[in-house]
C-alpha positions as CSV (number, residue, x, y, z in Angstrom):
1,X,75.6,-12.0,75.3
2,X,76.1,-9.0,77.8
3,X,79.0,-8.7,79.5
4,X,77.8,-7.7,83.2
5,X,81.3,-7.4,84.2
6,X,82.4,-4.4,81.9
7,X,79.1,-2.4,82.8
8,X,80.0,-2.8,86.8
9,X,83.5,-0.7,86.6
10,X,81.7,2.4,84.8
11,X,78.5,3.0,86.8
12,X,80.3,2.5,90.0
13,X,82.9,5.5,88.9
14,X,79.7,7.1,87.7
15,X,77.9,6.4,90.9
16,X,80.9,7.9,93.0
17,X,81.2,11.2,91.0
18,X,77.2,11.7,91.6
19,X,78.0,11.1,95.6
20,X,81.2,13.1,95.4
21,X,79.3,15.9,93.7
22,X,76.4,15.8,96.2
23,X,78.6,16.1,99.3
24,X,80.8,18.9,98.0
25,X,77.5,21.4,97.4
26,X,75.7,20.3,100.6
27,X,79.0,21.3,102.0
28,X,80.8,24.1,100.8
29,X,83.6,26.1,102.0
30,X,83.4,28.3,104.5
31,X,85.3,32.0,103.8
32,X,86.7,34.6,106.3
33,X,85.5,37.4,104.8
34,X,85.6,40.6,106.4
35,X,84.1,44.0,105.8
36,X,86.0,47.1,104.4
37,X,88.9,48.6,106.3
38,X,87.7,51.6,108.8
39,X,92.1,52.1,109.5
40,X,93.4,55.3,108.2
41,X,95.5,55.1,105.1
42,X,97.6,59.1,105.8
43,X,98.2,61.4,108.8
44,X,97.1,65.0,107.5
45,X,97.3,68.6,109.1
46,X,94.2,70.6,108.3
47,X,92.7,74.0,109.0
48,X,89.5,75.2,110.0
49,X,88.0,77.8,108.1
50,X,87.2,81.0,109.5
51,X,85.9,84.1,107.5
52,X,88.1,87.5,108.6
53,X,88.4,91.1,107.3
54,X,91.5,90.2,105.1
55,X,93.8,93.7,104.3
56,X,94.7,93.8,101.0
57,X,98.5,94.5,99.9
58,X,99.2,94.9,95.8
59,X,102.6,94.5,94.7
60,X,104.2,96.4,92.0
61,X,107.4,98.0,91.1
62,X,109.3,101.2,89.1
63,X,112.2,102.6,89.5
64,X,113.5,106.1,91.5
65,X,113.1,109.4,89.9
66,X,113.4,113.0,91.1
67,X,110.7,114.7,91.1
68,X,112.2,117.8,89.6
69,X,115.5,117.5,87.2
70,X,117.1,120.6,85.2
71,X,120.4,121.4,83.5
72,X,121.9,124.0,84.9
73,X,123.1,127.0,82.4
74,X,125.5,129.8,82.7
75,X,123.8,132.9,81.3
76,X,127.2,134.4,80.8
77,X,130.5,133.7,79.5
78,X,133.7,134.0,80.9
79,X,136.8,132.3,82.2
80,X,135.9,129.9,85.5
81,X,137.4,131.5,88.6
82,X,135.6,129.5,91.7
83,X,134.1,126.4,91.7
84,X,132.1,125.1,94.8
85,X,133.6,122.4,97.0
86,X,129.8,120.9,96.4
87,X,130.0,121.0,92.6
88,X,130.8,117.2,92.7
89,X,129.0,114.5,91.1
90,X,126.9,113.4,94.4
91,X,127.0,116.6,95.8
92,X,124.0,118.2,98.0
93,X,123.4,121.9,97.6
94,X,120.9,124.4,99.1
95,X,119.3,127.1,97.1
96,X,121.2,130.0,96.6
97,X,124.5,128.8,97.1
98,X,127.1,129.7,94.9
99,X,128.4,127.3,92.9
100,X,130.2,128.7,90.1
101,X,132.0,132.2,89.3
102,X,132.6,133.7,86.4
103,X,135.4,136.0,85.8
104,X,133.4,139.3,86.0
105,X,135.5,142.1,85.2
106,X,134.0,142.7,82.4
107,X,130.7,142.9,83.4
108,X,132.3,145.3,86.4
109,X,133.3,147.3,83.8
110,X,130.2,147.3,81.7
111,X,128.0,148.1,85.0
112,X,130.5,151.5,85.6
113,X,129.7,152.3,81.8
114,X,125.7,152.3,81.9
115,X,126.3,154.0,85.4
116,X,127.9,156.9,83.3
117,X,125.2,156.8,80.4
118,X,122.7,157.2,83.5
119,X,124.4,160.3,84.6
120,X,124.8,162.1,81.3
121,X,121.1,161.3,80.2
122,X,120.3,162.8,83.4
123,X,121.8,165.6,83.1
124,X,120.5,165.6,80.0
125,X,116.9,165.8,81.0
126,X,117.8,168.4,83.8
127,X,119.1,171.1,81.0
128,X,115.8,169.7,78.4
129,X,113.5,170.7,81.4
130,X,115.1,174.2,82.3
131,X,114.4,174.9,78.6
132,X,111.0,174.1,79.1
133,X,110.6,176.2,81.4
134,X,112.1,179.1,79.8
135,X,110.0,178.7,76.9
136,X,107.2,179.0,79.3
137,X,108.7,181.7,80.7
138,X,109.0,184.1,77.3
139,X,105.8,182.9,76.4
140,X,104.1,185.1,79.2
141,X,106.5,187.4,78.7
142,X,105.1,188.4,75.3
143,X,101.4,189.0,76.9
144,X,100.0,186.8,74.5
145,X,97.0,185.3,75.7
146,X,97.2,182.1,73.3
147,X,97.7,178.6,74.4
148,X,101.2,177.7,73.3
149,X,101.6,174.8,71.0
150,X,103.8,171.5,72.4
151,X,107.1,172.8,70.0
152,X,106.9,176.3,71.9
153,X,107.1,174.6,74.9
154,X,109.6,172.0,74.0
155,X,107.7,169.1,74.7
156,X,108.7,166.7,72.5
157,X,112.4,167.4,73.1
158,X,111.7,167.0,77.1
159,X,110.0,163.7,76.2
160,X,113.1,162.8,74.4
161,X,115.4,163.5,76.9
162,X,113.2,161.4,79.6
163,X,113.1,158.3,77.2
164,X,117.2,158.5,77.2
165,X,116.9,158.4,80.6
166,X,115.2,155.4,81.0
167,X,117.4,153.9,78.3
168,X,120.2,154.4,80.5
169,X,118.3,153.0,83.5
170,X,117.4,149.5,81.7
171,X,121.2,149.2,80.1
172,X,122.2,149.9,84.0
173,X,120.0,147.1,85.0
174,X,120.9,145.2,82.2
175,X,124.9,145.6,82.9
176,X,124.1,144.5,86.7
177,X,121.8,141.6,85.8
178,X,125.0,140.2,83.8
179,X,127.2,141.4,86.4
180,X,124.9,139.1,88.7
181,X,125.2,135.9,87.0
182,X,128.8,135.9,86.7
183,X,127.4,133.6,89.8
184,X,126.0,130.4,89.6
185,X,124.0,129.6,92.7
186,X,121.4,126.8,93.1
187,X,118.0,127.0,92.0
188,X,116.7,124.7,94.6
189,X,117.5,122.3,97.6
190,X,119.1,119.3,95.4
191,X,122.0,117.2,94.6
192,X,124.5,117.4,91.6
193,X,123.7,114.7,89.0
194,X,126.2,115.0,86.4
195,X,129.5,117.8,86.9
196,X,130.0,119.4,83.1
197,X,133.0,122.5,83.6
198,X,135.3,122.6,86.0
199,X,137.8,125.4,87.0
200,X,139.8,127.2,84.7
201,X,137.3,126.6,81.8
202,X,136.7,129.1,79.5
203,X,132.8,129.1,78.7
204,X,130.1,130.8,76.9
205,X,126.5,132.1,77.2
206,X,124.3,129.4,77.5
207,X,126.4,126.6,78.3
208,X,125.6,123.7,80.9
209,X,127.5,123.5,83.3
210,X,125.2,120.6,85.4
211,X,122.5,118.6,85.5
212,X,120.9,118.5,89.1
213,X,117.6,117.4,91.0
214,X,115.7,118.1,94.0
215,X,115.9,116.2,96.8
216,X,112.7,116.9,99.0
217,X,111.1,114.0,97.7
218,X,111.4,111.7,95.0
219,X,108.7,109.7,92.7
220,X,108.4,105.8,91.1
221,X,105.9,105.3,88.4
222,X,103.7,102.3,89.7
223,X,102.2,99.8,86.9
224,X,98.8,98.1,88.4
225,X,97.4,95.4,87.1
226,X,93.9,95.4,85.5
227,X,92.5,93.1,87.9
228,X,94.0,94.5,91.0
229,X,92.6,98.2,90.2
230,X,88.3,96.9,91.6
231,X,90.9,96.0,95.0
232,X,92.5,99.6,95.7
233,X,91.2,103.0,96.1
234,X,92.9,105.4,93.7
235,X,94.4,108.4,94.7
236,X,92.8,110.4,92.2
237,X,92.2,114.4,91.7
238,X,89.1,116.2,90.2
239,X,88.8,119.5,88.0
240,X,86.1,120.8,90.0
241,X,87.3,119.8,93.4
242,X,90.4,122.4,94.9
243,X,90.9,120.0,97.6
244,X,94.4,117.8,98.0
245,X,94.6,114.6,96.4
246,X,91.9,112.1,98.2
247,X,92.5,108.3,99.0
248,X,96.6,108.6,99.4
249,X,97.2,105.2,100.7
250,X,100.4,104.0,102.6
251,X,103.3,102.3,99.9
252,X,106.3,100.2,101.4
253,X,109.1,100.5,99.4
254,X,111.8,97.8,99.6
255,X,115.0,97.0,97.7
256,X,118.0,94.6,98.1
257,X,120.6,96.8,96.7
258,X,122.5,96.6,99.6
259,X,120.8,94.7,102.2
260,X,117.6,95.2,103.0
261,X,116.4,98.4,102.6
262,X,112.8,99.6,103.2
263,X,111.3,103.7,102.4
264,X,107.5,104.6,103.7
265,X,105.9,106.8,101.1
266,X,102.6,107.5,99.3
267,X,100.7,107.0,96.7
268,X,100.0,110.6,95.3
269,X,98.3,110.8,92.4
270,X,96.8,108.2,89.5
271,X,98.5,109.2,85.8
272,X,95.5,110.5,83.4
273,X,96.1,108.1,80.7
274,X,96.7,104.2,79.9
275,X,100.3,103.4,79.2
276,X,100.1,102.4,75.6
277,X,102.7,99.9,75.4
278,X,101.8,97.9,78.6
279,X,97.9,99.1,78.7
280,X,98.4,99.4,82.7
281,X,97.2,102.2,84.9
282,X,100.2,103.6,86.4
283,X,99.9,106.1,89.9
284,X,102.3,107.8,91.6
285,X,104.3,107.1,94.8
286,X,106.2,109.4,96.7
287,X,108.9,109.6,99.2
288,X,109.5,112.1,101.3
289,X,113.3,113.3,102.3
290,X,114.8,110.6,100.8
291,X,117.7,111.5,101.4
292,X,118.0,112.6,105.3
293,X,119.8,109.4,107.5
294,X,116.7,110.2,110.2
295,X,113.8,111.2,108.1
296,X,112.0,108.2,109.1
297,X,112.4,105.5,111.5
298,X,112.0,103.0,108.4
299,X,114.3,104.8,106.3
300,X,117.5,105.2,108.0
301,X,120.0,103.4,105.9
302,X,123.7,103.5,105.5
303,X,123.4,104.1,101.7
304,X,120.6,106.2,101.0
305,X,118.2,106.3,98.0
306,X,119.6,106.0,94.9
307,X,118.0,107.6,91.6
308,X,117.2,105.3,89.0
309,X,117.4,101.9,91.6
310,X,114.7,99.9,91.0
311,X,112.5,99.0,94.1
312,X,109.8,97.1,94.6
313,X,106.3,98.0,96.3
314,X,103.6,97.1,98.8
315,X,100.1,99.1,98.0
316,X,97.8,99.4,100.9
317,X,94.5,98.1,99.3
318,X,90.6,97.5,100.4
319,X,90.1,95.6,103.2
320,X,87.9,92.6,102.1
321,X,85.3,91.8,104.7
322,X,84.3,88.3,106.1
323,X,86.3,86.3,103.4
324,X,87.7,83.3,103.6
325,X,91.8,83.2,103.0
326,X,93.3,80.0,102.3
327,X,97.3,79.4,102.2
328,X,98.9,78.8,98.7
329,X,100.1,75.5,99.0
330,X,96.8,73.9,99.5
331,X,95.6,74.6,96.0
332,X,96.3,72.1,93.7
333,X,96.6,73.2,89.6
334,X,95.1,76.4,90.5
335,X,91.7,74.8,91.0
336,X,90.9,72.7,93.7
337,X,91.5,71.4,97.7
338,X,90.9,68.6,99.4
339,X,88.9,68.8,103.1
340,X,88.2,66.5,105.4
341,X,84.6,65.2,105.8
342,X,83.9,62.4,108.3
343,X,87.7,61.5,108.4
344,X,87.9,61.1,104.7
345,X,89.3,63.6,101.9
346,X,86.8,65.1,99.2
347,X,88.2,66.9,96.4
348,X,86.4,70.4,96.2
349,X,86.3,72.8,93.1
350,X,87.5,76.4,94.4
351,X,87.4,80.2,92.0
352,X,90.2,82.0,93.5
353,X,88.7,85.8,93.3
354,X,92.8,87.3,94.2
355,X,95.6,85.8,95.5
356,X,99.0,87.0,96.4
357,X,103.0,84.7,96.6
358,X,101.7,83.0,99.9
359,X,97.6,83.2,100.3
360,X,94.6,83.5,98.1
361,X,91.0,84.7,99.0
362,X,88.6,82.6,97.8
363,X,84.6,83.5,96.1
364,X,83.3,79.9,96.1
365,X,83.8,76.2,97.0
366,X,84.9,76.6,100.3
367,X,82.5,77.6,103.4
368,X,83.2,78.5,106.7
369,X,83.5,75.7,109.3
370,X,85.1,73.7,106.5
371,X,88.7,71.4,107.5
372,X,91.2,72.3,104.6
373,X,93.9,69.6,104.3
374,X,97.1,71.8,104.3
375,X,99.5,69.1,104.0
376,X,101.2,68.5,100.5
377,X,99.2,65.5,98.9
378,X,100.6,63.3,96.2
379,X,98.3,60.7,94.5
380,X,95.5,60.5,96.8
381,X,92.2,59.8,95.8
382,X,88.8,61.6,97.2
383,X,87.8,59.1,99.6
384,X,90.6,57.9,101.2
385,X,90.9,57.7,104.9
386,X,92.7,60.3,107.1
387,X,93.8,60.9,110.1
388,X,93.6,64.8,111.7
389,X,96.8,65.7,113.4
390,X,98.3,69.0,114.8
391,X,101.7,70.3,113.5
392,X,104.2,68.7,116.2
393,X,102.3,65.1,114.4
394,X,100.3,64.6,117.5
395,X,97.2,62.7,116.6
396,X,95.4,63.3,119.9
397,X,95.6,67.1,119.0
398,X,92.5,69.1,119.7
399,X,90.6,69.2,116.7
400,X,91.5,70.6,112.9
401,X,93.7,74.0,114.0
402,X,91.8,77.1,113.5
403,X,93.2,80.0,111.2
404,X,95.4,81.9,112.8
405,X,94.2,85.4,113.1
406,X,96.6,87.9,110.8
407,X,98.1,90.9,111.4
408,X,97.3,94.2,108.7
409,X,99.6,92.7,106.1
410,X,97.8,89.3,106.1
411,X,100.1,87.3,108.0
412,X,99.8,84.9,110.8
413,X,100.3,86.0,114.2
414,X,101.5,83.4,117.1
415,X,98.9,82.6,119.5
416,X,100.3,83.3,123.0
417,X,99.7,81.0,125.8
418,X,96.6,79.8,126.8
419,X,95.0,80.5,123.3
């Protein structure tokens, strides 16, 4: 017999969960949900691209040479009886001054005894010719009508006599050529390099006595690099052209030897050959009157020039034309920026075509018009939300800052007031 009592407890829990189940899905929860977040997640600078004639500058360096350098020799020898106050290590000198005598008393002497040999082979020639004539003489004396020969006439002993002569006159010459270089005088405007003999010193033909250089103008070999050579104009010369050296451009030279010291100079000329140990084209600057405290107004120094200091250098290059120039720091791993494009920041491919310590030019990716992010980024991610603001941090600032304009060297000039 069914037990009605035990089936009652079960389909009345059953009945409840059907009800309970009912109500719950005819009336679900209602969730606040929102839509995505329009608020800014960073505050960024940016600046709006512009393209501008951008003046190139190449760097480079070398080191300071003379332009001419010689040893100085003493054709004679001799005991040293002068030595010039400017015969110093350091010492400027002007051509012709005398820097170093030799004792020349021989050479006195030696001059007095070709003068003597000079007279006696004169005289010589005088009594040789007054035979000649003589001969001459008797010879129309006789009546004959014959030509007489050369030894009738004493011609070869006249001849004779004239060669002793100018024997004489080139061991004269000779004697006061010596005689002449008992002095030691400059060859050219320079400056003593190294100071070999000093006074007193006995010496012999063909000893140095210094090493000096000239000092109008001084050269530093210039390495360019391979890719920089398409940006510059070479100063180059041609076989068949007699002009000067075309495209010189301007070079500033700079060096922190002591303090900060700057030279304008040249570029001259471009070497004919590839260095074969860095495979760089090397040119040629030049400085002129390196040396002279007013020569220029950017190269008036305390401590002029030195040869051999190394020095760095700023070429005058091409002018690129409507380019846009971007600042170094908003290049990330050499490859990419991030702009701003309706308030949120797209990562953007770049090719850098040349770029220098502080700005690069750039041949694609970027477009004029376009707001480059030059704040430092960490981990961002293209799409996040920005905010534009000026450099003080003001986020009402008029819109993404324009690029400065640049002087010739590239660099930003301050906007005066009202821009």
């Amino acid at each position: 017999m069914i037990n009605f009592k035990k089936l009652i407890l079960p389909v009345s829990v059953l009945a409840g969960t059907a009800i309970l189940y009912t109500f719950i899905m005819s009336n679900p929860p209602e969730a606040q949900r929102r839509g995505p977040s329009k608020a800014s997640q960073m505050s960024v600078q940016v600046e709006k691209l512009q393209p501008q004639d951008y003046p190139i500058i190449l760097e480079s360096y070398g080191t300071v040479q003379p332009r001419t350098q010689s040893g100085l020799v003493s054709q004679v020898g001799g005991q040293i009886t002068f030595v010039s106050d400017q015969f110093r290590e350091g010492g400027f000198i002007k051509q012709g001054d005398v820097l170093v005598v030799v004792d020349d008393r021989d050479y006195v002497a030696e001059v007095n005894i070709a003068k003597a040999g000079l007279l006696s082979a004169q005289q010589a020639l005088l009594e040789e010719q007054a035979r000649v004539d003589q001969a001459e003489t008797d010879w129309k004396r006789l009546g004959n009508n014959k030509k007489p020969s050369d030894l009738v006439l004493r011609k070869p002993q006249l001849a004779a006599a004239k060669a002793n002569v100018l024997s004489a006159e080139a061991q004269l010459q000779k004697a006061q050529l010596s005689l002449e270089r008992t002095k030691i005088t400059a060859p050219y405007d320079g400056r003593i390099l190294t100071k070999l003999v000093d006074f007193g010193q006995v010496i012999s033909g063909n000893t140095k006595v210094a090493d000096i250089y000239a000092t109008d103008y001084v050269e530093i070999r210039l390495p360019i690099k391979n890719k920089d050579l398409a940006l510059m104009t070479l100063p180059e010369e041609f076989a068949d052209d007699n002009s000067s050296v075309i495209n010189a451009k301007e070079i500033l030279f700079k060096s922190d030897l002591v303090g900060d010291q700057k030279w304008l100079g040249k570029a001259v000329r471009t070497e004919g050959a590839i260095d074969e140990s860095s495979q760089q084209l090397y040119i040629v600057g030049q400085i002129d009157e390196p040396f002279a405290k007013a020569a220029h107004s950017a190269n008036q120094h305390s401590v002029p020039i030195k040869i051999g200091q190394y020095v760095t250098a700023d070429i005058q290059g091409n002018t690129i034309p409507n380019t846009i120039v971007i600042p170094n720091k908003a290049i990330y791993q050499g490859s990419y920026v991030y702009v701003v494009v309706d308030n949120m920041l797209r990562r953007t491919e770049i090719t850098v075509r040349w770029q220098n310590d502080e700005e690069a030019i750039i041949e694609s990716g970027l477009k004029p018009g376009d707001l480059l992010v030059i704040t430092s980024l960490g981990q961002v991610s293209s799409g996040t939300r920005v905010a534009i603001v000026n450099e003080n941090g003001d986020a009402q600032a008029a819109p993404a800052g324009e690029i400065k304009p640049r002087d010739k060297q590239g660099r930003k000039k301050p906007r005066s007031e009202g821009e």
